[in-house]
N, C-alpha and C positions, 0 to 999 in steps of 0.2 A: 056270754063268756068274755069279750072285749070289756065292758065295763067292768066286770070280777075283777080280771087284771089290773084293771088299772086301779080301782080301791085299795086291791092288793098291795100294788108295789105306791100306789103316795103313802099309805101307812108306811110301808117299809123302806122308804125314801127320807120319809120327815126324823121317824127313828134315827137313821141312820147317818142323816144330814146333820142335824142338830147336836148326835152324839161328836160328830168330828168339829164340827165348828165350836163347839163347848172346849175339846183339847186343845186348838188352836188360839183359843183365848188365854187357856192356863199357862200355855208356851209365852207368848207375850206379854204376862203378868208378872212372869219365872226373873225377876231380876237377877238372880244368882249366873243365868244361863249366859252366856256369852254372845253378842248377838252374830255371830259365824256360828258357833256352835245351834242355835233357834234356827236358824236357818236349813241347815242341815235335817236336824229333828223335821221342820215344817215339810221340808221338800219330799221327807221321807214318808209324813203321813199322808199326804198331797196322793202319794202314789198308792199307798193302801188305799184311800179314798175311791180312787179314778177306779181301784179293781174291784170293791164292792158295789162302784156304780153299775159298772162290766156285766157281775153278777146280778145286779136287781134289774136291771134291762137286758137282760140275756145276752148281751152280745159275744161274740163267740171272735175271738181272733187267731188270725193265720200269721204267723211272721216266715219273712223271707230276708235273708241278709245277717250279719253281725251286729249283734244290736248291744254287746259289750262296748259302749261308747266309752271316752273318755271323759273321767266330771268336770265337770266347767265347761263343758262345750254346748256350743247354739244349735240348738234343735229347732227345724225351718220341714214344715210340711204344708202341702195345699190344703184349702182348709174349705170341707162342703156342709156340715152344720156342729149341733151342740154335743153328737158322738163323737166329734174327733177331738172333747178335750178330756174324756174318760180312757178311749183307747191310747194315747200319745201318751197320758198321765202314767198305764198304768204299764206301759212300756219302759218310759223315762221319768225316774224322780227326776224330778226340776218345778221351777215355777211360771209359770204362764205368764205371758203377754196377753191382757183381757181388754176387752172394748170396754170403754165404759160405763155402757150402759148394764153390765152384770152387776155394778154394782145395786141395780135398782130390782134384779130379778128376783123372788122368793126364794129363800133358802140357798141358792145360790150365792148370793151376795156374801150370807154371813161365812162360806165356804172360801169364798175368794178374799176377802177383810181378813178372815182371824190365819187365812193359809197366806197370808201376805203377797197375794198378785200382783203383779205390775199394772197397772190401770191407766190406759193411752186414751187419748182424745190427737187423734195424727192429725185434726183440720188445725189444731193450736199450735203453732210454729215453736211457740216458745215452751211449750210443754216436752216437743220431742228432745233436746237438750236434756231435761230430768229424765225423759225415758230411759234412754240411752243411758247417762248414768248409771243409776240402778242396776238398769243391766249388766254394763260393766260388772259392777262391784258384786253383784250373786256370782257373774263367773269369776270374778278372780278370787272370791272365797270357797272354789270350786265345788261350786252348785250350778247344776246345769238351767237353759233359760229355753223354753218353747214357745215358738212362735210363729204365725200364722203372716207373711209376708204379702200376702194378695189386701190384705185389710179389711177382706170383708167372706163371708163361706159365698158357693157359687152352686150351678146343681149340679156339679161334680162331672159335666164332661167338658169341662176344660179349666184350664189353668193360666187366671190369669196376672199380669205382669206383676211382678214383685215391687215392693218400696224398698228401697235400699239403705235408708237414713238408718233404720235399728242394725244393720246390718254392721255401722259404726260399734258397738255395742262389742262386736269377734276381732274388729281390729285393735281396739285398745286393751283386752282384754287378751292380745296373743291366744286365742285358743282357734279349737277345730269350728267348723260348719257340718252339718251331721243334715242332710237332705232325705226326707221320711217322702213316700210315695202313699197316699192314705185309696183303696182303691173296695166301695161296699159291695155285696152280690146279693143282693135281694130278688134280683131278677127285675128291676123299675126303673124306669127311666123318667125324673131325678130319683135318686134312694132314696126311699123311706126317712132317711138320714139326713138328708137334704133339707136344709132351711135355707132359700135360695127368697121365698116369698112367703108370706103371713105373717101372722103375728107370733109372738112367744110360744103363748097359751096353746096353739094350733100347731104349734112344731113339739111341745113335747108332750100333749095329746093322742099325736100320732103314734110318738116314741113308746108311748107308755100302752098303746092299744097294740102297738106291732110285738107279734109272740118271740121272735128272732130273728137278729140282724146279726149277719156276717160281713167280716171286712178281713182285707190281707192288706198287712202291713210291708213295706218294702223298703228295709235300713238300707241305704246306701253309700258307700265308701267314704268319711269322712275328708272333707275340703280344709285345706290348711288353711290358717289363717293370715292375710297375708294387709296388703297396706291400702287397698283401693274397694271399698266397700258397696260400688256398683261393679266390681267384676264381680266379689263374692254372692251379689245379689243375682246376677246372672246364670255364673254358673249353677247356684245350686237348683235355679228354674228348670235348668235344661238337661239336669239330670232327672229332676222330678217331671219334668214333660215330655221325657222319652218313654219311661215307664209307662206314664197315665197312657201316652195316646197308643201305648203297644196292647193293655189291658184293657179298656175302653173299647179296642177295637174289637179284640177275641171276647166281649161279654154280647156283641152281635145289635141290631135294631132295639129300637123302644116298646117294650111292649104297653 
């Protein structure tokens, strides 16, 4: 039955990949389109996307909190593997902060290319400069930006220290900090969800053999934006670190 499944949903993965990366090509082709206006349109399909991933991985979500954000605001959650950029996506239209190397992964690539990501390489000093930019500029055309502040997923029992440099990205850009709490219940310790260690292949092998994964989301009170870009980095850890280590704690031992 594990293997059906997973035939199953890569036919209806590649379907459904390929359809969205195809509109995201016509958006960028749209000269007429205004590029604030493409961006908008992308951010919006970005989010139907993340919710028909939602749906072909069954993942089932819980929210807790106001999750009416304001647009143009930076969306900052702890990040434990490749579910937390369908659930977050189909929470918040916005565009992702992506590692670079998605550019290189099947069908995702052309998902993140034609939906315009922001594509970081944080070890190239001179590259975070352009990140940061970009950034800016989606929020002050207010469209929201998500992003995954630890740098790297973890196996989800803990939360570790923020990079602060993108966090520049809410100071020039005057907007809010919107800190998401991402916490899964599969009953496993790391989740299912977790790509902490292996390869690509073996992380979304798992995804796609696993029948259902649940997660509860936790909006937390929007952080003004303010002028010093390692407090904003701070504080929104220790909102999102009080949460994780309260639910973490009542999900009980490893089984």
């Amino acid at each position: 039955m594990g293997y059906l499944l997973v035939f199953v949903r890569v036919v209806a993965v590649c379907v459904v990949y390929l359809s969205f990366a195809c509109i995201g090509r016509v958006l960028q082709l749209a000269g007429f389109i205004s590029t604030n206006r493409r961006h908008i349109l992308l951010a919006w399909f970005t989010h139907l996307w993340a919710r028909c991933s939602c749906v072909l991985f069954n993942i089932r979500i819980e929210t807790v909190g106001d999750f009416k954000v304001p647009e143009g605001s930076l969306v900052v959650a702890n990040h434990i593997g490749m579910p937390d950029i369908f659930v977050l996506g189909s929470c918040f239209p916005g565009f992702f902060v992506s590692k670079a190397e998605i550019a290189e992964w099947p069908l995702f690539n052309y998902i993140a290319r034609f939906g315009e990501a922001i594509f970081a390489e944080r070890d190239k000093r001179h590259q975070v400069k352009e990140i940061i930019e970009q950034m800016s500029s989606r929020l002050e055309e207010g469209c929201s930006v998500i992003l995954f502040p630890e740098g790297q997923a973890t196996d989800g029992l803990k939360v570790l220290e923020f990079k602060s440099p993108t966090f520049e990205a809410a100071v020039r850009a005057g907007c809010d900090v919107v800190p998401i709490t991402l916490i899964y219940r599969d009953g496993n310790r790391p989740s299912v969800a977790c790509w902490h260690e292996g390869t690509f292949f073996q992380h979304v092998l798992r995804l796609l053999k696993n029948p259902r994964l649940e997660v509860t989301v936790f909006a937390h009170a929007p952080i003004e934006g303010g002028t010093d870009r390692r407090e904003l980095a701070k504080k929104s850890r220790s909102v999102i670190l009080k949460t994780h280590a309260r639910e973490i704690n009542r999900e009980g031992p490893y089984k």
